[in-house]
C-alpha positions in Angstrom: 47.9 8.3 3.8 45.6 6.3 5.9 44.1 2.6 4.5 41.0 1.3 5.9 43.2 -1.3 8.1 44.7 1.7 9.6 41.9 3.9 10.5 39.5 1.0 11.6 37.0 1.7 8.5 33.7 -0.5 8.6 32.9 -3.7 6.7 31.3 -3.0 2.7 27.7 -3.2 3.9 28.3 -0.9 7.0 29.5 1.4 4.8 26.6 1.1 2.7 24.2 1.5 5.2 25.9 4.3 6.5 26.1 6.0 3.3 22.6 5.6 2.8 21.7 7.4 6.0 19.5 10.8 6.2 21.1 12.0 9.0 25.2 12.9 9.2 27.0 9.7 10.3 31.0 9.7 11.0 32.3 6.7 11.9 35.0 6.7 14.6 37.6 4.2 15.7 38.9 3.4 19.2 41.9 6.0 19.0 39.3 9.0 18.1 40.1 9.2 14.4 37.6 9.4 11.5 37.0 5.7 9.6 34.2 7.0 7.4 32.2 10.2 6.8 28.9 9.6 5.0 27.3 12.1 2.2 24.9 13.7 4.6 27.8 14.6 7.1 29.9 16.1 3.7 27.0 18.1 3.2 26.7 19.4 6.8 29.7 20.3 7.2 30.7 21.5 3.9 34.5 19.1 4.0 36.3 16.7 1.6 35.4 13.7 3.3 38.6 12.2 1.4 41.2 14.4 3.5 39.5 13.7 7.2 40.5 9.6 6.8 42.5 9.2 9.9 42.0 12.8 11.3 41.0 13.4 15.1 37.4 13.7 14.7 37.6 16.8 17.6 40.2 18.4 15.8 38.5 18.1 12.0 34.3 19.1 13.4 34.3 21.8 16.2 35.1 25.1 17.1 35.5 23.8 20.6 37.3 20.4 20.0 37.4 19.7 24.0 33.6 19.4 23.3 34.0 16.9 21.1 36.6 14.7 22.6 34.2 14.7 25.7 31.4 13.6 23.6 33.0 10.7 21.4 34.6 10.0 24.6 31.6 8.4 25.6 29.3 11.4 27.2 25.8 10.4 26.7 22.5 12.0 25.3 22.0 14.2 22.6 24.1 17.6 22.3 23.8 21.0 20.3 27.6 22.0 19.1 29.0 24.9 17.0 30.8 23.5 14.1 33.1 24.5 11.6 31.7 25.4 8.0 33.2 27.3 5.2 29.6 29.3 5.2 30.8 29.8 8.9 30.2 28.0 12.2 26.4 26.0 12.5 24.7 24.4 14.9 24.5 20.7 14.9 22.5 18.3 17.3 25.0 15.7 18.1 24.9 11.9 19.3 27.3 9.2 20.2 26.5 5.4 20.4 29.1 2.8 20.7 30.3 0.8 17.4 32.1 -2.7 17.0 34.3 -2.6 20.1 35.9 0.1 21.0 34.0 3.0 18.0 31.8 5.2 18.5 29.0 6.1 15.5 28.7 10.0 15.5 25.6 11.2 14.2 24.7 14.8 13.0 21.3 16.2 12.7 20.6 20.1 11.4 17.6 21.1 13.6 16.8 23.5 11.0 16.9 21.7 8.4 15.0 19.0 9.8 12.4 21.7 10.9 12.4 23.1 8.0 11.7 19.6 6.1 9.0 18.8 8.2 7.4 22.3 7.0 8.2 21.9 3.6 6.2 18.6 3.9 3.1 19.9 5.7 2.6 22.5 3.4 3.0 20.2 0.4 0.5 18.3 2.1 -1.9 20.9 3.3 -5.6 21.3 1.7 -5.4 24.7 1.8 -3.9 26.7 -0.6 -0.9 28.5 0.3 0.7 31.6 -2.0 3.7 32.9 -0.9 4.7 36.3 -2.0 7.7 38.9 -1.5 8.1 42.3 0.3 6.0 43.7 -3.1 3.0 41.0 -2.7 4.8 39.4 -6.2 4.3 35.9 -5.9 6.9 33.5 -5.1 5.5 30.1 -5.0 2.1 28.4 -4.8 1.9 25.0 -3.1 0.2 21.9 -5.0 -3.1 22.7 -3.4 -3.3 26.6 -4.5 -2.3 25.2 -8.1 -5.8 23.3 -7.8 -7.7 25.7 -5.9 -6.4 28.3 -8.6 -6.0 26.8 -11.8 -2.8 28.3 -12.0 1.3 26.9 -12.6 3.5 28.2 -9.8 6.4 28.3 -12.6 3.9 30.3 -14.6 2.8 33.2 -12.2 6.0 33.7 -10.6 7.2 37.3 -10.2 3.4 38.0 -11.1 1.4 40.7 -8.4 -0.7 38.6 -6.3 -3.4 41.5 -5.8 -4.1 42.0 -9.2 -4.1 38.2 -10.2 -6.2 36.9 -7.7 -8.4 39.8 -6.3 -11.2 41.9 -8.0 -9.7 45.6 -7.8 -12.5 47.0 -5.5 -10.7 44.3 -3.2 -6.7 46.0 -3.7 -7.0 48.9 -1.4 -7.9 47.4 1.9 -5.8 44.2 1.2 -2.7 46.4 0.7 -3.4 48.1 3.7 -3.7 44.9 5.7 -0.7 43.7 4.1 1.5 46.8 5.6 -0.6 46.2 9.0 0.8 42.8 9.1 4.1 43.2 8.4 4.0 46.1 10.9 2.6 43.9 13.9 3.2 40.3 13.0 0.1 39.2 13.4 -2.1 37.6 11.1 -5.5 38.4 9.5 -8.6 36.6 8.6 -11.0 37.5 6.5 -14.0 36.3 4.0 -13.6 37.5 0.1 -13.9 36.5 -3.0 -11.4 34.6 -5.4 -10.6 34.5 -8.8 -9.1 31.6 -10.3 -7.2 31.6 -13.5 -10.6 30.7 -15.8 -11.8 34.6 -14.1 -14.3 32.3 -12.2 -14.6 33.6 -8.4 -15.4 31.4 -5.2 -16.2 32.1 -1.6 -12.8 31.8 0.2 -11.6 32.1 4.2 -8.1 34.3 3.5 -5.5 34.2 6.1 -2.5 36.7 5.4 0.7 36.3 7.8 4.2 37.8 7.8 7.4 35.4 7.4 10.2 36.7 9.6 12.7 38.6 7.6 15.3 36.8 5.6 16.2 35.9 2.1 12.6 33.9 1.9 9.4 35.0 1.3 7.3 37.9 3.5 3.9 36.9 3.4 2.1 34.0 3.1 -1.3 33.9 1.9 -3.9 31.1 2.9 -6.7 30.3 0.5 -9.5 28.4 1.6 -12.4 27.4 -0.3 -15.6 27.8 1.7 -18.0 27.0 -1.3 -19.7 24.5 0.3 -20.1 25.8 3.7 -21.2 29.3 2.1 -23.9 26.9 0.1 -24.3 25.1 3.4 -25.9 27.8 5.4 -27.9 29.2 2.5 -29.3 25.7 2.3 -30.2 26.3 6.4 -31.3 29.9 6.0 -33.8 28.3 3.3 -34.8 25.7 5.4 -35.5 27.8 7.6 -37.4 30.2 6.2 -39.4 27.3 4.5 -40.2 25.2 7.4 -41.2 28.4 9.5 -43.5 29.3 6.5 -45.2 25.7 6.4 -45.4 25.7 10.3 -47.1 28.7 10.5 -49.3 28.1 7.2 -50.3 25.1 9.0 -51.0 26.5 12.5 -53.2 29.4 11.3 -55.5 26.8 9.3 -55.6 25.1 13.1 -56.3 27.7 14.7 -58.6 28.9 12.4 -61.1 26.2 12.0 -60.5 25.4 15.8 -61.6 28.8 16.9 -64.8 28.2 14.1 -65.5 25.4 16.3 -65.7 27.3 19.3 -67.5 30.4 18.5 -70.1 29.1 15.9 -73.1 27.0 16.3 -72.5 24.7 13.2 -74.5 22.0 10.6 -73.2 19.2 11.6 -71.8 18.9 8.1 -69.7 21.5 8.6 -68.3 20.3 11.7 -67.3 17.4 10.2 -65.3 19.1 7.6 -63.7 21.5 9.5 -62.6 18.4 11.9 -61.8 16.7 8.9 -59.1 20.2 7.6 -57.8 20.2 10.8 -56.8 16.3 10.7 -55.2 17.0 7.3 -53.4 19.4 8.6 -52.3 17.6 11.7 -51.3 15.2 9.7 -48.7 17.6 7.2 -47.4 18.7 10.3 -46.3 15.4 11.5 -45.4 14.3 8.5 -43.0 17.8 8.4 -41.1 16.8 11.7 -40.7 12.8 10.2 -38.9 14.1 7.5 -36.9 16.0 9.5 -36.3 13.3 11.9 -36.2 10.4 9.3 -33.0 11.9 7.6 -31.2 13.6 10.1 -31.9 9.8 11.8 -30.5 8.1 8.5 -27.4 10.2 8.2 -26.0 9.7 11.3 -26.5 6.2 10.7 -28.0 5.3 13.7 -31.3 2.9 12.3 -31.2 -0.9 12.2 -31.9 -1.6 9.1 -33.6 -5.5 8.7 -32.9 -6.3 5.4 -34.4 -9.6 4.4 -36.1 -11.1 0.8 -39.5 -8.6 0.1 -41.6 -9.3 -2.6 -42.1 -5.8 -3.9 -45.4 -6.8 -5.6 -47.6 -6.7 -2.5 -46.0 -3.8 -1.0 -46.8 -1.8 -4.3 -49.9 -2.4 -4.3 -50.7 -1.5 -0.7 -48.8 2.0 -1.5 -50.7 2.5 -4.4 -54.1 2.0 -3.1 -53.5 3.4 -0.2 -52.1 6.6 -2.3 -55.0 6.1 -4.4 -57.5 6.8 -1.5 -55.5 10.2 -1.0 -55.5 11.5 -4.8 -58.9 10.7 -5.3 -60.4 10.4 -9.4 -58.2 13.7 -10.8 -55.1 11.4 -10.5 -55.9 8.3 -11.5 -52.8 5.3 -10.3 -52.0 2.7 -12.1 -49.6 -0.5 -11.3 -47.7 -2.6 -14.1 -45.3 -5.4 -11.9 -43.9 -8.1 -13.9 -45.3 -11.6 -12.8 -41.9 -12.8 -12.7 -40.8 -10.1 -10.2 -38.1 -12.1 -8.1 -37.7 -10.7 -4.5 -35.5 -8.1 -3.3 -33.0 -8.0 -0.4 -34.1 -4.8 1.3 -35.7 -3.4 4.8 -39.9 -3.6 4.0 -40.3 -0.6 5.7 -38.0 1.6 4.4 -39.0 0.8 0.8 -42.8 1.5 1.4 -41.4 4.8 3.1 -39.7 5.8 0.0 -42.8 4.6 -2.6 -44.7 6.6 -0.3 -42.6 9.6 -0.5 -42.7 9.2 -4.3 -46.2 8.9 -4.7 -46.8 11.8 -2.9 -44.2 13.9 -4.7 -45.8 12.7 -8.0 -50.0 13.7 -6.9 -48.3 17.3 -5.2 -46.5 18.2 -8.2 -49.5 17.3 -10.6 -51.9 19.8 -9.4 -54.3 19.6 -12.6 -54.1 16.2 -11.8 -53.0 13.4 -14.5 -52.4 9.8 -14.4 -49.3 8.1 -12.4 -48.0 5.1 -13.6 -45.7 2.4 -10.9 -44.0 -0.1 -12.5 -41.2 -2.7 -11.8 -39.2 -4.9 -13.5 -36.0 -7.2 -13.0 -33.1 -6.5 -15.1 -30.3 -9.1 -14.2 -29.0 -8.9 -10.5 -31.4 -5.7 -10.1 -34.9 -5.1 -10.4 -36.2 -1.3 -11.0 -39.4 0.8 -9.3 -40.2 3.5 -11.1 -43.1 6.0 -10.6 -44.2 8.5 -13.5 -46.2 10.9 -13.3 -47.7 13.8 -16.0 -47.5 16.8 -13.8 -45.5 20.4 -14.0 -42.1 18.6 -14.8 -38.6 20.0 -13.6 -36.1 22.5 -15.4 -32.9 20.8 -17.0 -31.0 22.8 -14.6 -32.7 21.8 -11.3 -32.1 18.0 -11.9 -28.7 17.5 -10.7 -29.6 19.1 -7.3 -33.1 17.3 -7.1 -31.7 15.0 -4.1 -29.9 17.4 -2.6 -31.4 18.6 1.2 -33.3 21.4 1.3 -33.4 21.7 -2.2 -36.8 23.8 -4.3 -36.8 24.2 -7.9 -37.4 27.7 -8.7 -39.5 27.3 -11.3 -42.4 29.6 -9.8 -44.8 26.8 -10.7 -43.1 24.4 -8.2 -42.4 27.6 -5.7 -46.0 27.6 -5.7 -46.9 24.1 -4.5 -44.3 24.5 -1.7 -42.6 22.0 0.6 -39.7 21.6 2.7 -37.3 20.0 0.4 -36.6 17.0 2.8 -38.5 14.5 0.8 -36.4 13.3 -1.9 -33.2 13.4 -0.2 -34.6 11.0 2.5 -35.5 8.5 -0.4 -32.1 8.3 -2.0 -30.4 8.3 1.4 -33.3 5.0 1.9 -32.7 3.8 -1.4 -28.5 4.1 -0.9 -28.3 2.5 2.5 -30.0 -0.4 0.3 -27.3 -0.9 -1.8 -29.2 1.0 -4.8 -29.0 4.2 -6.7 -32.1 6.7 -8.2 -32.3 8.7 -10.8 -34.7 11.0 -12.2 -36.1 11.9 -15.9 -38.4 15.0 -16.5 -39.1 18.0 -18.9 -41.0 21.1 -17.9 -44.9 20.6 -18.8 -44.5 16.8 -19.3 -44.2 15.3 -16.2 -41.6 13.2 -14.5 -39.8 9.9 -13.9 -38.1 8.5 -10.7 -36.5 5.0 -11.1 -34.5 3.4 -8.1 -32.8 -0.1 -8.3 -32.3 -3.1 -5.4 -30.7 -5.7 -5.1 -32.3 -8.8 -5.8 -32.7 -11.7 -2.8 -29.9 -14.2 -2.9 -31.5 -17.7 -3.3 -31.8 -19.3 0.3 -31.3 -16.0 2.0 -32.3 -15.1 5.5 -33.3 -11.6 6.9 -30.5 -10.0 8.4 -30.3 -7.3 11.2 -27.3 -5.0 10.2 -26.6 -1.6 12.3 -25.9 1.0 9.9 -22.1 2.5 10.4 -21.7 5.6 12.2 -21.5 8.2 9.8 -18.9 11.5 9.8 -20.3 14.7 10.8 
């Protein structure tokens, strides 16, 4: 029997290294006989690595052992052989490289394996869900991201029909059909359904059904997708639209309107004066429209410089409120309550009064019986607090977690009444975020409401500061 001295066998570490590599590795001495053969090469080739010590390494691999000897021989590159197996003969991608002297390290590397790996991977790491299903659309095997998408345990479902389990029956027909037109052509299918999860919840999902070549494996794979939030997504734009088209054309026809008055009529002067004066108001709405617009779209993308430097928020209050004040006129009275303590806030002075003035307006629109509208501010620690209250129509518990969110109208037909575009309270959080502070919001129907934001106070000794925001992801 061969010893180690005999058969040229590698140092302890080698060995250990060797052993401890993914790919096949045979170690070869200088007369073409097998030193070492580690676990992944005893697994490629299905052999007792115990009875190759000291065995021509041609002569113990290959079907075609001239193949071999030419390769440990020293013939460069990477090759695909046909070895001997007791499943029968595979091919292996096969490379030489010289080792201590006169050796050569043989490595051996299943492409399909390998290929196969790397799938395995991918679809472990996909976001999509993936089902896989057999000949009968039973399920096989979800991936991790179809056992969150679903709710469901791949061990659990397994040998379960797919159809039934995760498709409303109206839904079976035309899938099975497009099931047996897959398999027929090969090709794969698209299409936008609905999908149930394990809780008998549905979602909006992008399906994708292909055939598997046949085999032992699966048949079918079937790609879930959750397209929730786009599906919400271009509601959200089909609302916008129709709302800002309704409030542009609301707003032209007064124009118009009074304009064309103008024109045609011999008028008191008073009247001219207040027809001037509508058609400045509404001038005015419409501009402010396209800000809002502009202003977020602008703030998302993060293309402003923001200058943030220590405001005293006491002044700018005020200023908001009497100009605000000048607006609302005697139905909606505005008072101010500032601590005299107030320290000052590291934030961008224009932005701020952007967002009080958003806030303000929100609280006098949504108050149409009027009602007073209270803005105070305190510090509390490392933060100091703006809020504005108001005693108008109030919100429904349900609409308050999307309050912020673009687009966004409460349903209540109260608030549908009042209109608006949505826009304005999403561009004060994103103003109040890009500050380093959050908002919140407080409100029962028929009782008003109450918007608080927090900044950061003004480090002692600080400077303005001219900071370009970071691009933001589309």
């Amino acid at each position: 029997m061969a010893t180690p001295e005999t058969t040229g066998a590698a140092s302890p570490a080698t060995r250990d290294v060797l052993d401890a590599l993914p790919d096949g590795a045979l170690l070869v001495d200088a007369a073409g006989r097998l030193a070492q053969v580690n676990p992944a090469a005893v697994a490629l080739l299905g052999m007792d690595a115990a009875g190759w010590a000291g065995q021509p390494a041609a002569q113990a691999l290959l079907a075609r052992p001239a193949l071999l000897g030419g390769i440990v021989d020293g013939r460069p590159g990477e090759h695909e052989v046909a070895v001997e197996h007791p499943d029968g003969p595979r091919r292996l991608l096969v490379r030489v490289l010289p080792f201590e002297g006169s050796g050569r390290l043989v490595l051996l590397r299943d492409p399909g394996a390998r290929a196969a790996a790397v799938g395995d991977a991918l679809l472990e790491a996909t976001l999509d869900g993936v089902v896989a299903l057999d000949a009968e659309a039973r399920i096989v095997g979800l991936n991790p991201s179809a056992e969150a998408i679903l709710g469901l345990e791949a061990t659990a479902v397994a040998g379960l029909p797919a159809l039934a389990l995760l498709f409303h029956e109206a839904e079976h027909p035309a899938l099975s059909e497009l099931l047996r037109t897959v398999e027929a052509h090969g090709v794969g299918r698209r299409l936008e359904l609905p999908v149930r999860r394990a809780d008998g919840e549905t979602f909006p999902a992008e399906v994708a059904i292909c055939a598997l070549p046949a085999g032992a494996g699966p048949s079918f794979t079937v790609t879930v997708r959750d397209i929730s939030e786009r599906v919400q997504l271009e509601h959200m734009k089909d609302e916008l639209l129709a709302t800002v088209s309704h409030e542009l054309r609301t707003r032209l026809t007064s124009l118009r309107g009074f304009a064309e008055l103008l024109i045609e009529r011999e008028l008191p002067r008073e009247r001219q004066t207040h027809f001037l004066g509508v058609i400045r108001d509404e001038s005015t709405r419409l501009a402010r429209l396209i800000d809002e617009l502009l202003d977020l779209k602008t703030l998302e993308r993060g293309a402003p410089a923001y200058r943030f430097q220590p405001l005293a928020l006491g002044p700018l209050l005020d200023d908001a409120v009497t100009a605000c004040a000048g607006v609302a006129g005697e139905s909606h009275p505005i008072r101010l309550d500032t601590a005299d303590d107030l320290p000052p806030v590291r934030a961008d002075a224009d932005r701020i009064r952007q967002a009080v003035d958003n806030l303000l307006a929100n609280a006098v629109k949504f108050s149409p019986d009027g009602g007073a509208i209270t803005v105070c501010a305190r510090s509390y620690g490392e933060l100091v607090m703006v809020s504005v209250q108001d005693e108008g129509i109030g919100i429904e518990p349900e609409d308050l977690p999307r309050l912020f969110h673009r687009f966004f109208r409460a349903e209540a037909a109260s608030a549908r009444q009042i209109g608006g575009t949505g826009l304005g309270l999403a561009l004060v959080q994103q103003i109040v975020q890009d500050q380093d502070g959050q908002i919140d919001a407080e409100s029962r129907p028929g009782h008003g409401s109450l918007f608080r934001f927090t900044l950061p106070r003004a480090p002692r000794g600080g400077r303005s500061l001219r900071i370009e925001k970071p691009d933001a992801l589309d």
